[in-house]
N, CA and C atoms as a LAMMPS dump frame, in Angstrom:
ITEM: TIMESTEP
0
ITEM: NUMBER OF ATOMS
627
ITEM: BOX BOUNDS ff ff ff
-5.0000000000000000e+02 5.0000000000000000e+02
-5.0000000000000000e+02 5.0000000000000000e+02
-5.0000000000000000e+02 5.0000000000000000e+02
ITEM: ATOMS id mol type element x y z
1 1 1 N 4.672 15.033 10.723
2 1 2 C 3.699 13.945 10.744
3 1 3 C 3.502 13.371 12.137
4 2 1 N 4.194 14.018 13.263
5 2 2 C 3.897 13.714 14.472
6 2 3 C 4.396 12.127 15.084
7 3 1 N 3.687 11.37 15.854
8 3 2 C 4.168 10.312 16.031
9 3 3 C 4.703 8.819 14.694
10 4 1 N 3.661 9.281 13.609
11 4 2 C 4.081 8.622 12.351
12 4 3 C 5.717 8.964 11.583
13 5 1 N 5.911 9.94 12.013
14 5 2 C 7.36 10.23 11.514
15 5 3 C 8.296 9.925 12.04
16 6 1 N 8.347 9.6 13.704
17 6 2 C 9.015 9.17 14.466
18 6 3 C 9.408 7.431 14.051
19 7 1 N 7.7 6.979 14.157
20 7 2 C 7.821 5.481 14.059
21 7 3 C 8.354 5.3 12.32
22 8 1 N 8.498 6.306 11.419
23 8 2 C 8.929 5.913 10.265
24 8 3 C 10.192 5.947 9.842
25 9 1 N 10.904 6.884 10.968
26 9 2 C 12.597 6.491 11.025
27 9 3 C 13.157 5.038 10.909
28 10 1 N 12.396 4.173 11.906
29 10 2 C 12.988 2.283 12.182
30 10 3 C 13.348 1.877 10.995
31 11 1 N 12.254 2.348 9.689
32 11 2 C 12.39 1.946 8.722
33 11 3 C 13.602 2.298 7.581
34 12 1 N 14.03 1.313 7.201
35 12 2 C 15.158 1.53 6.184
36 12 3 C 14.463 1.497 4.835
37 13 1 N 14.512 2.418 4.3
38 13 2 C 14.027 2.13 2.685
39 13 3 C 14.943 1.879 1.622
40 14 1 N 14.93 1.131 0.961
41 14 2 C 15.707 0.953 -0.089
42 14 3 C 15.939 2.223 -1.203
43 15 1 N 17.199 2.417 -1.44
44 15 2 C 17.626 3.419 -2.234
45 15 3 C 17.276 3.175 -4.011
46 16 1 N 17.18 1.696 -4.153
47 16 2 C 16.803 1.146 -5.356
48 16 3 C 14.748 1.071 -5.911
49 17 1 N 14.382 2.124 -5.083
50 17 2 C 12.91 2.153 -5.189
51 17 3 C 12.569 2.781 -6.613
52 18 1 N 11.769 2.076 -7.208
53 18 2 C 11.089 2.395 -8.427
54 18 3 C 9.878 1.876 -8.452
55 19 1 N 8.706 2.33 -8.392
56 19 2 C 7.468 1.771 -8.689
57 19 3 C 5.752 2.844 -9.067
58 20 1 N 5.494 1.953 -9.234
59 20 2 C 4.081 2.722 -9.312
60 20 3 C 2.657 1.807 -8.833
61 21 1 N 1.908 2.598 -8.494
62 21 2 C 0.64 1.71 -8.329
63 21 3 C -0.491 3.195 -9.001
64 22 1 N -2.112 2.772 -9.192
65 22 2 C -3.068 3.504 -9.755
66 22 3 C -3.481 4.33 -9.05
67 23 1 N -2.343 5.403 -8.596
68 23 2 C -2.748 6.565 -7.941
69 23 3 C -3.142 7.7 -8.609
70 24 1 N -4.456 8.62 -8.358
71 24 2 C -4.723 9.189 -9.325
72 24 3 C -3.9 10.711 -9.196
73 25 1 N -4.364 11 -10.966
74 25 2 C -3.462 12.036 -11.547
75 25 3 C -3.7 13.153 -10.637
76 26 1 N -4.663 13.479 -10.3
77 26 2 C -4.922 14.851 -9.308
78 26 3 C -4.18 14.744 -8.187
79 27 1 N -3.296 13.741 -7.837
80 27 2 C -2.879 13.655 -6.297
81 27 3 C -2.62 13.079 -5.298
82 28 1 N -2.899 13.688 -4.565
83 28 2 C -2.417 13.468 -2.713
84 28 3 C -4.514 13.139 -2.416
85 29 1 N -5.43 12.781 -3.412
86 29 2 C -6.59 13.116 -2.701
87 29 3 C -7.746 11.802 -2.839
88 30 1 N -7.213 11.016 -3.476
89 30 2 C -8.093 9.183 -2.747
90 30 3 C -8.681 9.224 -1.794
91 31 1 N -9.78 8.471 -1.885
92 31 2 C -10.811 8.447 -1.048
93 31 3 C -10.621 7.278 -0.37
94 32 1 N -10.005 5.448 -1.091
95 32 2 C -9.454 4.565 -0.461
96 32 3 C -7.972 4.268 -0.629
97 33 1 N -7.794 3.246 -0.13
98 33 2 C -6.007 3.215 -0.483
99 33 3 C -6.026 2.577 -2.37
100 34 1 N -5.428 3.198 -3.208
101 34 2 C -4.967 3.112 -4.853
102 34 3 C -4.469 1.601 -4.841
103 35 1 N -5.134 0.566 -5.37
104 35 2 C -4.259 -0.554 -6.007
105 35 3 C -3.833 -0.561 -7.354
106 36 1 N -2.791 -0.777 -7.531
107 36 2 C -2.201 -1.1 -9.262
108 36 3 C -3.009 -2.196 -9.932
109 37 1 N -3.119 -3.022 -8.984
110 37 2 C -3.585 -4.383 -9.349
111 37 3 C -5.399 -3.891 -9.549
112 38 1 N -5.793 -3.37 -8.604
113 38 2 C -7.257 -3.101 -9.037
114 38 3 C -7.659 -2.269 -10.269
115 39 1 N -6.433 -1.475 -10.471
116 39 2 C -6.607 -0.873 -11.994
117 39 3 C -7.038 -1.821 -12.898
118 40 1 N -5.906 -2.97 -12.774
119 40 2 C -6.255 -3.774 -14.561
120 40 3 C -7.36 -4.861 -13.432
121 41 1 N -8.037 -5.138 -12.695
122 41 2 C -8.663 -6.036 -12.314
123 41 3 C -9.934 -6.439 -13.876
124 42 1 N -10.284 -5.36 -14.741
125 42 2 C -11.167 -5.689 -15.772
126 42 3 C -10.485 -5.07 -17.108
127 43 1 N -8.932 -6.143 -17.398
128 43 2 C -8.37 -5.142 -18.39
129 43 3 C -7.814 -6.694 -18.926
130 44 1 N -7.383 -6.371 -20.557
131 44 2 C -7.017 -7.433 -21.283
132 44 3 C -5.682 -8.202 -20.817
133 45 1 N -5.272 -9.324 -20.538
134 45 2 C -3.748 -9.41 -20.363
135 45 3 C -2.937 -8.706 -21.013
136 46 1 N -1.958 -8.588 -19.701
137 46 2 C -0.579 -7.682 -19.744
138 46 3 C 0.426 -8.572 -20.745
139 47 1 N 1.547 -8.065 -20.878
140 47 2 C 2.142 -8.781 -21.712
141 47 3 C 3.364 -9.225 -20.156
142 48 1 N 4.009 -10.292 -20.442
143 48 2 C 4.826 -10.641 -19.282
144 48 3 C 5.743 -10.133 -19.066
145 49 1 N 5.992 -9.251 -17.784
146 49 2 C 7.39 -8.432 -17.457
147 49 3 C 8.109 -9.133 -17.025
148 50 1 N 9.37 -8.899 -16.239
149 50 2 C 10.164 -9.841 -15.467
150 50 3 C 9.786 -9.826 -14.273
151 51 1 N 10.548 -10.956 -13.733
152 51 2 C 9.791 -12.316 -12.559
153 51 3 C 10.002 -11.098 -11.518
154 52 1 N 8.729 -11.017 -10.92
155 52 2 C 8.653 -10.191 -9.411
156 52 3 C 9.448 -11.515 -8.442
157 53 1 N 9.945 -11.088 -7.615
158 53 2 C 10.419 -11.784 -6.463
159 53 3 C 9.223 -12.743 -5.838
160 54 1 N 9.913 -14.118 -5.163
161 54 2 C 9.146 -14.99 -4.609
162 54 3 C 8.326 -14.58 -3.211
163 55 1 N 7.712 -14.956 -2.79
164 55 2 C 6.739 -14.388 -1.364
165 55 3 C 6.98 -16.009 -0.498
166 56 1 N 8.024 -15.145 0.194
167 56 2 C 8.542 -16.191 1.313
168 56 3 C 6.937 -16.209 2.866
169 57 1 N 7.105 -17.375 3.152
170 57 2 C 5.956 -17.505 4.189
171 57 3 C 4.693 -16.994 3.828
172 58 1 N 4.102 -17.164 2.577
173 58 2 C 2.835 -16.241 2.599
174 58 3 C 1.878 -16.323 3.605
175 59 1 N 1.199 -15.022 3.401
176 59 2 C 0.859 -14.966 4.817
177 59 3 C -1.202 -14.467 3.351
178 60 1 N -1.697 -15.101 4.946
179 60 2 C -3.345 -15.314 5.012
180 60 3 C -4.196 -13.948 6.025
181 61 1 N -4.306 -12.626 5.293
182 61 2 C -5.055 -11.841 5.794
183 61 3 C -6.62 -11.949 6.543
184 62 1 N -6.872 -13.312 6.009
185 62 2 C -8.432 -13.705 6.5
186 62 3 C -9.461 -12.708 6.404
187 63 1 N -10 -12.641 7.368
188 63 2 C -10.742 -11.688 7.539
189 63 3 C -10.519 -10.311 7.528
190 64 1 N -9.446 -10.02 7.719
191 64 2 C -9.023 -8.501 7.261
192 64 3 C -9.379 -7.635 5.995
193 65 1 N -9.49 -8.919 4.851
194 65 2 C -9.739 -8.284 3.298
195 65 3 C -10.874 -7.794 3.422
196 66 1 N -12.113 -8.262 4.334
197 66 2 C -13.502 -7.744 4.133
198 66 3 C -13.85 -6.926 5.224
199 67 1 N -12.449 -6.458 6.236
200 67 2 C -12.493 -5.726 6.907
201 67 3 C -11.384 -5.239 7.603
202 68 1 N -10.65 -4.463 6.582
203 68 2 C -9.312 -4.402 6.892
204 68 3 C -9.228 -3.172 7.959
205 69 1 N -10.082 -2.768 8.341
206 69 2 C -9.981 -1.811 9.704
207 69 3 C -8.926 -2.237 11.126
208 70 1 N -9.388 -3.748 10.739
209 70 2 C -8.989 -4.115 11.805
210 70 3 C -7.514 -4.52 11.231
211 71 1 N -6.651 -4.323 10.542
212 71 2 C -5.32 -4.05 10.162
213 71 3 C -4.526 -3.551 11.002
214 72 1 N -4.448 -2.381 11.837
215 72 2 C -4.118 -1.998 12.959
216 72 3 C -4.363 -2.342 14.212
217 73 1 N -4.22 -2.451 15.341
218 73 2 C -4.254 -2.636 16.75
219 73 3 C -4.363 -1.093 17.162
220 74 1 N -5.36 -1.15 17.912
221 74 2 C -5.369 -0.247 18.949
222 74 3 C -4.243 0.223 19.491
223 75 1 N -3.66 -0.457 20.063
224 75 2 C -2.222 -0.257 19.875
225 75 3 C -1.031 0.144 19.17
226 76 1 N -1.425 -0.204 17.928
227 76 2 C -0.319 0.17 16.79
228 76 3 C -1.446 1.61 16.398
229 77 1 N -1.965 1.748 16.311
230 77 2 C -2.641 2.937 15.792
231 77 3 C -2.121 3.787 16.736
232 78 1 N -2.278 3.8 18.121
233 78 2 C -2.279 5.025 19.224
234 78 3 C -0.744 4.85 19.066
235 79 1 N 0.218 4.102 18.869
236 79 2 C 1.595 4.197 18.648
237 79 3 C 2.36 5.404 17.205
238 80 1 N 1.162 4.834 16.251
239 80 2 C 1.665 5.666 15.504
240 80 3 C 0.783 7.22 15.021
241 81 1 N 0.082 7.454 16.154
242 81 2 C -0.806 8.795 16.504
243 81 3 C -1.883 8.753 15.856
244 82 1 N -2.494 7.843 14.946
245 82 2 C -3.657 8.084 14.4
246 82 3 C -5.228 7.588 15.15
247 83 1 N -5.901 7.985 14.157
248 83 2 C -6.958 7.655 14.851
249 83 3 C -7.297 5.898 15.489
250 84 1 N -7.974 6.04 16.729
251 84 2 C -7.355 4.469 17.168
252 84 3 C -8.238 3.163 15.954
253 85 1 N -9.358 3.632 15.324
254 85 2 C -9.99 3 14.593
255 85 3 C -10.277 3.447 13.013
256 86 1 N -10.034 3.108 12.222
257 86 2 C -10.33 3.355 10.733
258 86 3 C -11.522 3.502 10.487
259 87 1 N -11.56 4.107 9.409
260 87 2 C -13.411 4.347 9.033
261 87 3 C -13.43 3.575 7.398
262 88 1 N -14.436 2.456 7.479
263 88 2 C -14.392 1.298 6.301
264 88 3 C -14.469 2.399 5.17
265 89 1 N -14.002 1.849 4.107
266 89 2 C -14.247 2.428 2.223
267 89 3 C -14.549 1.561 1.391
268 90 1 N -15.829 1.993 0.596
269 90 2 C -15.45 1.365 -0.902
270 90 3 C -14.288 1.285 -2.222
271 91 1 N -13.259 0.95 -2.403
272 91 2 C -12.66 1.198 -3.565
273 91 3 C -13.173 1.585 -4.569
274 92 1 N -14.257 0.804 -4.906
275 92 2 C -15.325 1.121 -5.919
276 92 3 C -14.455 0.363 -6.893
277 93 1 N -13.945 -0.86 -6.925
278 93 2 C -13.465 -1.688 -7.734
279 93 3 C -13.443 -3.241 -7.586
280 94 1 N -14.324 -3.82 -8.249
281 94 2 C -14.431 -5.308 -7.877
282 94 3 C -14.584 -5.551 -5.85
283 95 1 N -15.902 -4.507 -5.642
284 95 2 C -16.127 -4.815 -4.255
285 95 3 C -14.989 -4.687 -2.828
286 96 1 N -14.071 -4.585 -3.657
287 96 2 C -12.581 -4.436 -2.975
288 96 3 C -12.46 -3.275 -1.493
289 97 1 N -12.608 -3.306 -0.128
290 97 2 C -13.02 -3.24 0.544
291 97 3 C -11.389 -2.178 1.125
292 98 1 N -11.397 -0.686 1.532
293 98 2 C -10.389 0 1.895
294 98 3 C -10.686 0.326 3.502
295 99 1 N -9.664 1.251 4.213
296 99 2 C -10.083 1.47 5.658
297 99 3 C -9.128 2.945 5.47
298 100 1 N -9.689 4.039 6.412
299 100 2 C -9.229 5.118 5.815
300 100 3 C -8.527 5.358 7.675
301 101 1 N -7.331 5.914 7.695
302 101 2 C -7.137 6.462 9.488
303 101 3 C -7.027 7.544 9.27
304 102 1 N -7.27 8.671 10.019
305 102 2 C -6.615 10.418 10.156
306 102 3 C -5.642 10.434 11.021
307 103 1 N -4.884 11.154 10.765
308 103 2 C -3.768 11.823 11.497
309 103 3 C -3.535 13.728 11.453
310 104 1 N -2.538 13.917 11.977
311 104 2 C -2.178 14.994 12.182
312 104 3 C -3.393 16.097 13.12
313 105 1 N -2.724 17.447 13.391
314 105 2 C -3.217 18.294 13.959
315 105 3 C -4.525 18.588 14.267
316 106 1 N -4.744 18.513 12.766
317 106 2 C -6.441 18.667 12.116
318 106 3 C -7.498 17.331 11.881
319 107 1 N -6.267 16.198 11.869
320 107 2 C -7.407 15.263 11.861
321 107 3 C -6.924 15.496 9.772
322 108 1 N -5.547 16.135 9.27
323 108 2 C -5.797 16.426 7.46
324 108 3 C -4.909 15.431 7.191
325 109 1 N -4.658 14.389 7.487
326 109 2 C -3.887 13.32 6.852
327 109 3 C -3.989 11.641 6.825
328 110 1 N -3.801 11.513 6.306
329 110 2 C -4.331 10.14 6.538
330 110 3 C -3.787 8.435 5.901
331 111 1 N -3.735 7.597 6.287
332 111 2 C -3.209 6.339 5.986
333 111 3 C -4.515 5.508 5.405
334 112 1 N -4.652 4.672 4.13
335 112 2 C -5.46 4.166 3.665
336 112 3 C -4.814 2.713 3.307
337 113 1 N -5.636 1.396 3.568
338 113 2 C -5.314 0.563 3.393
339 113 3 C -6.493 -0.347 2.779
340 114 1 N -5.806 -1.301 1.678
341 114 2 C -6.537 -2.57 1.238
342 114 3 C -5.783 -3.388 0.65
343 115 1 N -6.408 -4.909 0.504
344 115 2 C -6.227 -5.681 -0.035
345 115 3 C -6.664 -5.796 -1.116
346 116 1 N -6.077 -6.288 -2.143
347 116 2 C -6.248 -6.28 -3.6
348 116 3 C -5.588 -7.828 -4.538
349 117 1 N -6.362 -8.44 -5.314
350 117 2 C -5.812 -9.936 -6.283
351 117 3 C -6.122 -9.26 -7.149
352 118 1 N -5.678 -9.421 -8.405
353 118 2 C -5.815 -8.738 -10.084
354 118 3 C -6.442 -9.931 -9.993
355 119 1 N -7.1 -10.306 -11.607
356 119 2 C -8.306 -11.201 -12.053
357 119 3 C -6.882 -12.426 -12.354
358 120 1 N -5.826 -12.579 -12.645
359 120 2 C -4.657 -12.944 -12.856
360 120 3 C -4.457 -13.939 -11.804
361 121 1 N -4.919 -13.423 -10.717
362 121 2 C -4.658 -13.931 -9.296
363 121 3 C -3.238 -14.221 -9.512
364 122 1 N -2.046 -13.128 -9.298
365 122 2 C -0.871 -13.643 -9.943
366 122 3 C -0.201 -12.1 -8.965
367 123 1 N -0.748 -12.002 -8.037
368 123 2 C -0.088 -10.891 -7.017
369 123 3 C 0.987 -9.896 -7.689
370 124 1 N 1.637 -9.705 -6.796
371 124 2 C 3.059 -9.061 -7.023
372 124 3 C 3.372 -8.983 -8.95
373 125 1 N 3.525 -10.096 -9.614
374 125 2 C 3.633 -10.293 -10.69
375 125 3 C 3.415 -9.398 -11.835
376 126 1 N 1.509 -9.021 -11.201
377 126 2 C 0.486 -8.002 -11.944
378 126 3 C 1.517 -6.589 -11.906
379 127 1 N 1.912 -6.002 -11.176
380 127 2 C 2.514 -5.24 -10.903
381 127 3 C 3.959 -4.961 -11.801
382 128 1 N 4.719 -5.876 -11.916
383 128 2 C 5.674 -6.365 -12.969
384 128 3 C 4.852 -6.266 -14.094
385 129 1 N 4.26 -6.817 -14.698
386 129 2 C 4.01 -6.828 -15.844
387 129 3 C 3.113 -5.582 -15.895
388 130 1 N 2.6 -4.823 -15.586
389 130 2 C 2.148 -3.398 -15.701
390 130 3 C 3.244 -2.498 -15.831
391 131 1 N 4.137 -2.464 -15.115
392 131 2 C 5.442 -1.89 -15.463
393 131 3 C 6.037 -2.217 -16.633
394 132 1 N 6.212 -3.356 -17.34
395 132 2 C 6.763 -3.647 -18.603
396 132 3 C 6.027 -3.419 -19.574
397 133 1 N 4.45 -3.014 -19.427
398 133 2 C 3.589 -2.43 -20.746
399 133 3 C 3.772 -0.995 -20.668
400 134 1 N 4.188 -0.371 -19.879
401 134 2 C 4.653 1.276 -19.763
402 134 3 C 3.588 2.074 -18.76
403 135 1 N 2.651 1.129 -17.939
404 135 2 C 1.927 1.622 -17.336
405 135 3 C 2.113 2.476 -16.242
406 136 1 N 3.662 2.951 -15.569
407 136 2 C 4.041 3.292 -15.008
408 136 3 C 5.218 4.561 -15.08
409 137 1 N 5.099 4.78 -16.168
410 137 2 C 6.291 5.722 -17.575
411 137 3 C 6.093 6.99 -16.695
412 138 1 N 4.725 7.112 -16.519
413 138 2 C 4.593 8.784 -16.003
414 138 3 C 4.504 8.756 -14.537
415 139 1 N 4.926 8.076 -13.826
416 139 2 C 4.661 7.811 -12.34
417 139 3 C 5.565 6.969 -11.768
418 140 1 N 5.906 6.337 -10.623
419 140 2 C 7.236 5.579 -10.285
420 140 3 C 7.034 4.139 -10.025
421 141 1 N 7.965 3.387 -10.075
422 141 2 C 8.253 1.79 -10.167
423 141 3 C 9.274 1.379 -9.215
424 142 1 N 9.154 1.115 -7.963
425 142 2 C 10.402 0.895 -7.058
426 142 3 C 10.304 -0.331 -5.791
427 143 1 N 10.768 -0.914 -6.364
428 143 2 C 11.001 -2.417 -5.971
429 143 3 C 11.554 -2.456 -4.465
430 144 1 N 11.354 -3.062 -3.526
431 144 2 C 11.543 -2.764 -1.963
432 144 3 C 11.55 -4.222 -1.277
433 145 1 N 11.414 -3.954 0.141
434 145 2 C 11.222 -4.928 1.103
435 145 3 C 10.454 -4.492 2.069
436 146 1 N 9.229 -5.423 2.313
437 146 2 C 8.946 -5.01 3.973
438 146 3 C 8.436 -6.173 4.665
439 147 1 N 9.45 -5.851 5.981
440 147 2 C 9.506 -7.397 6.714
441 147 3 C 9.607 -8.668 6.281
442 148 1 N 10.857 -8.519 4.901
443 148 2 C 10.838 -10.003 3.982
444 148 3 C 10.303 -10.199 3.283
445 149 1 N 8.755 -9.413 2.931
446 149 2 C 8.421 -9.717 1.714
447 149 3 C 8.739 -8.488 0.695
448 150 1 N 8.637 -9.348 -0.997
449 150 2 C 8.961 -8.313 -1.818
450 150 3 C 7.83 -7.134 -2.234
451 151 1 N 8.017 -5.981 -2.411
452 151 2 C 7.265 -4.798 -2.256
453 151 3 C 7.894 -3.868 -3.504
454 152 1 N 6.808 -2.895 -3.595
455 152 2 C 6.876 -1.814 -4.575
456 152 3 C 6.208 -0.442 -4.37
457 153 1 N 7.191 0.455 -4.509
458 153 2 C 6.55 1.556 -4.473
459 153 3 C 6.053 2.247 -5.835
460 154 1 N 4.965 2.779 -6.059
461 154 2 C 4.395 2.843 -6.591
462 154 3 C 3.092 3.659 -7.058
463 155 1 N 2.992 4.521 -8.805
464 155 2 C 1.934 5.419 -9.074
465 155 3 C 1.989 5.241 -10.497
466 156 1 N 0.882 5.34 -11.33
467 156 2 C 0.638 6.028 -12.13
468 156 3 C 1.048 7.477 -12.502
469 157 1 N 0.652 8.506 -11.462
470 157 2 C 1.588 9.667 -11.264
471 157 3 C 2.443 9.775 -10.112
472 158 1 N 3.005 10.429 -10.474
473 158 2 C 4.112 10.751 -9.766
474 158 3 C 3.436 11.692 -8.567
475 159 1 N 3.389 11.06 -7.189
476 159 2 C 1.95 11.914 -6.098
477 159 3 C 2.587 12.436 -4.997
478 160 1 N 4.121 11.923 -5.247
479 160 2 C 4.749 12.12 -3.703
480 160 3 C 5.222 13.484 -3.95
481 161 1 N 5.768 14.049 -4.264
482 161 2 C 5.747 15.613 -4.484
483 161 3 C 4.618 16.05 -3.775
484 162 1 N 3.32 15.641 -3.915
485 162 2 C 2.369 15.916 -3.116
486 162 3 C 2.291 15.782 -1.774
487 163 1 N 2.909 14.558 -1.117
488 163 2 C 2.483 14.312 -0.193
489 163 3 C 2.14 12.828 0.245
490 164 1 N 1.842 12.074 -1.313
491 164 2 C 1.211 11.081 -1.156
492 164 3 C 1.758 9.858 -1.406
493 165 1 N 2.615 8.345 -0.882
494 165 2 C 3.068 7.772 -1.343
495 165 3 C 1.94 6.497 -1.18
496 166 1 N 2.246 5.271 -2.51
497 166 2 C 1.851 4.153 -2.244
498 166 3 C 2.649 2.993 -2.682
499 167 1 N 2.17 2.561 -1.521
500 167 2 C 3.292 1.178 -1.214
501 167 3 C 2.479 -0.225 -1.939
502 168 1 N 2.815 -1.18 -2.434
503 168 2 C 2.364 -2.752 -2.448
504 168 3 C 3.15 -3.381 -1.867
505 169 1 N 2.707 -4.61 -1.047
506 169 2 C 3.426 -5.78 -0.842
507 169 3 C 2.985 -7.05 -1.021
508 170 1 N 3.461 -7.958 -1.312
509 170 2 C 3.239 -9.127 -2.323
510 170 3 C 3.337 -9.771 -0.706
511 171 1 N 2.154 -10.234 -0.162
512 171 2 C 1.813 -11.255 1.294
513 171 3 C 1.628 -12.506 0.635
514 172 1 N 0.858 -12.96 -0.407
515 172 2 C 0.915 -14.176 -0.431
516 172 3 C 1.3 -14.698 -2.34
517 173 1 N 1.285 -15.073 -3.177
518 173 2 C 1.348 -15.199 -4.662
519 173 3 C 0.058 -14.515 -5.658
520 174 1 N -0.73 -14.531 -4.766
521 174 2 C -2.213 -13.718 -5.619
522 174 3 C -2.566 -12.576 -4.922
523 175 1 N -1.907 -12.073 -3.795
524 175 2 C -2.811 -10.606 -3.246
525 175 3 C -1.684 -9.832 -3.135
526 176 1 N -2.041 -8.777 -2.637
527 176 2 C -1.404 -7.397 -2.74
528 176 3 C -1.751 -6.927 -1.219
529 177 1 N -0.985 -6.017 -0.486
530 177 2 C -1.618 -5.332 0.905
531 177 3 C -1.344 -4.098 0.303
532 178 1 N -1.994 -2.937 -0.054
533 178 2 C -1.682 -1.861 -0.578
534 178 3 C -2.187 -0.437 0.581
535 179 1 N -0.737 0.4 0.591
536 179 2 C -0.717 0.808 1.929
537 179 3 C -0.688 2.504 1.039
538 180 1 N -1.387 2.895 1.549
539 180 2 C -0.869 4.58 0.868
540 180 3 C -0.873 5.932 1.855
541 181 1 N -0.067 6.791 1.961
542 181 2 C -0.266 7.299 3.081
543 181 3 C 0.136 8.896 2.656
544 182 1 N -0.869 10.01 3.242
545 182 2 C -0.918 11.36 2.542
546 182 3 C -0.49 12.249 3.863
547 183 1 N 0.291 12.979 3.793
548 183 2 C 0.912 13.696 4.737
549 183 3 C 1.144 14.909 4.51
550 184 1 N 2.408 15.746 5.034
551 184 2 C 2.709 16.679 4.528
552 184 3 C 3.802 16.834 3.051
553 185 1 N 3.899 17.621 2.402
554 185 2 C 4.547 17.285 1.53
555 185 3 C 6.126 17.411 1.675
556 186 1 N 6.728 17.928 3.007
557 186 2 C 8.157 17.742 3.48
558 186 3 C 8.407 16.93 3.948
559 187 1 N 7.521 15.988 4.203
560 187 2 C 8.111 14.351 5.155
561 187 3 C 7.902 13.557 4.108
562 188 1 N 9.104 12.427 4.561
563 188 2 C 9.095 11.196 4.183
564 188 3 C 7.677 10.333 4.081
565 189 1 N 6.942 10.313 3.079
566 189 2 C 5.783 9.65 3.224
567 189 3 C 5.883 8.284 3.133
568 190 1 N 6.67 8.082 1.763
569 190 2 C 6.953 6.308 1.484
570 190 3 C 8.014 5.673 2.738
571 191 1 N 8.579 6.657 3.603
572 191 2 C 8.908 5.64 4.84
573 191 3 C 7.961 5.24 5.829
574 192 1 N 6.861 6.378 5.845
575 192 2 C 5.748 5.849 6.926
576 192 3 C 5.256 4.972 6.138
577 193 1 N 4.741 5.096 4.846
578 193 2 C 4.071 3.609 4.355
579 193 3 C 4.894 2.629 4.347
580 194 1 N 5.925 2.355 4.76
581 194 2 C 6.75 1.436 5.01
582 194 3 C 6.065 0.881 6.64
583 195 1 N 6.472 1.969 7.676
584 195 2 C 6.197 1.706 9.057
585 195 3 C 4.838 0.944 8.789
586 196 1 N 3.509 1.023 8.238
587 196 2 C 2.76 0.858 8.249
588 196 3 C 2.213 -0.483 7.784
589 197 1 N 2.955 -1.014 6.926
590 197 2 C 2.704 -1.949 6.314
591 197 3 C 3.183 -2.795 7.304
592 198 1 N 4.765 -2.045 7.719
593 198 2 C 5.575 -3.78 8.71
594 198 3 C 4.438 -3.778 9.956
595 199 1 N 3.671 -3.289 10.658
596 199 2 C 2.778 -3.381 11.549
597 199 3 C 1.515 -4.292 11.172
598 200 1 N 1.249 -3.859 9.939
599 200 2 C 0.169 -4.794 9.304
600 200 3 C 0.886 -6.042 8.909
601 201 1 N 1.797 -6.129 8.503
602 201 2 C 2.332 -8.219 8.433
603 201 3 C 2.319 -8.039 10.089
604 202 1 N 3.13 -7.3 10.944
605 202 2 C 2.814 -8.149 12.618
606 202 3 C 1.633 -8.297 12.783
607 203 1 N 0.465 -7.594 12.279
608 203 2 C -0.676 -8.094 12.635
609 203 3 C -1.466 -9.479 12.317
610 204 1 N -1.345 -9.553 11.102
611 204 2 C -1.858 -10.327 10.343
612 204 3 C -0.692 -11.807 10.356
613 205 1 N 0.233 -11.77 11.18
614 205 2 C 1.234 -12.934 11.499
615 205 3 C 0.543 -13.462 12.787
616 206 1 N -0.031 -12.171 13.679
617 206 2 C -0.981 -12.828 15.025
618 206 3 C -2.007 -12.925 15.265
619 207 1 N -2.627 -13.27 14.117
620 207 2 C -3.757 -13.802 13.704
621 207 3 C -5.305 -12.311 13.915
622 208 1 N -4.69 -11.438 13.66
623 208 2 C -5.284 -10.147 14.015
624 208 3 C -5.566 -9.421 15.082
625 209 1 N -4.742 -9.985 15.803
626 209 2 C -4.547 -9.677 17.109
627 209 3 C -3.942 -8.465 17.427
């Protein structure tokens, strides 16, 4: 994965990872970054799972949600080899706004990011309680950290065999930063979506700077 694999060593991942988010069944092949939470965004209440962890310092993406391109720095992008600017996406879910980067040799891999609130506006939570209706049975559920806040890794299917991991992190009590990142299928993917995310809280801590 080139310079992304390097910068995804720093990261420690938790050995206790279980999660899932609405990555689809075919794969490693999304067009924006997969939210869990945008799955049920037009779905009946969940029934209540147990308490997701609190979101210490929440943090205010601002303007990033309607243009999360700018999620990265020029800097943090050319650090972690991708392209220095994202190319915007539709989710195609409640207007929900993605940013796509390439990486590798060919320009065949890539990091996708968005912000995501379930209709719940109940962040992190949504995620918990999707897991306790079984929404996650065929795909993974794995509870994490990045940079202090509480996080989940996470599919519907099971994608990393592929290549493809996706991350959530609970930034403030109602949103989600949902990080997903498609690589090769011998590297650590859910550690670069780790690297990736802790760059996006430094960003979004310096006011997008």
């Amino acid at each position: 994965m080139g310079k992304i694999e390097v910068a995804a060593r720093l990261v420690v991942v938790s050995t206790a990872i279980l999660a899932t988010a609405a990555c689809s069944a075919g794969g490693a092949t999304g067009t924006a970054a997969s939210t869990s939470a945008a799955a049920e965004l037009s779905s009946s209440p969940l029934p209540k799972g147990e308490q997701a962890p609190p979101i210490p310092n929440p943090l205010d993406p601002a303007g990033l949600v309607e243009d999360p391109c700018h999620s990265l720095t020029v800097a943090q992008a050319s650090d972690l080899g991708v392209q220095e600017r994202g190319t915007k996406k539709d989710v195609g879910i409640d207007d929900i706004k993605g940013c796509d980067w390439k990486f590798g040799a060919n320009l065949e891999w890539k990091i996708q990011v968005a912000y995501a609130v379930p209709h719940p506006r109940n962040g992190l939570q949504n995620l918990y309680d999707q897991n306790t209706a079984g929404k996650y049975a065929n795909g993974y559920f794995m509870p994490t950290s990045i940079s202090g806040y509480p996080s989940v890794f996470n599919g519907r299917a099971d994608t990393r065999p592929h290549g493809r991991c996706d991350l959530s992190v609970g930034i403030n009590p109602e949103m989600l930063l949902d990080v997903a990142v498609t690589g090769r299928t011998d590297k650590d993917n859910c550690t670069a979506a780790s690297t990736v995310a802790e760059l996006i809280i430094t960003t979004i801590k310096s006011g997008g700077n």
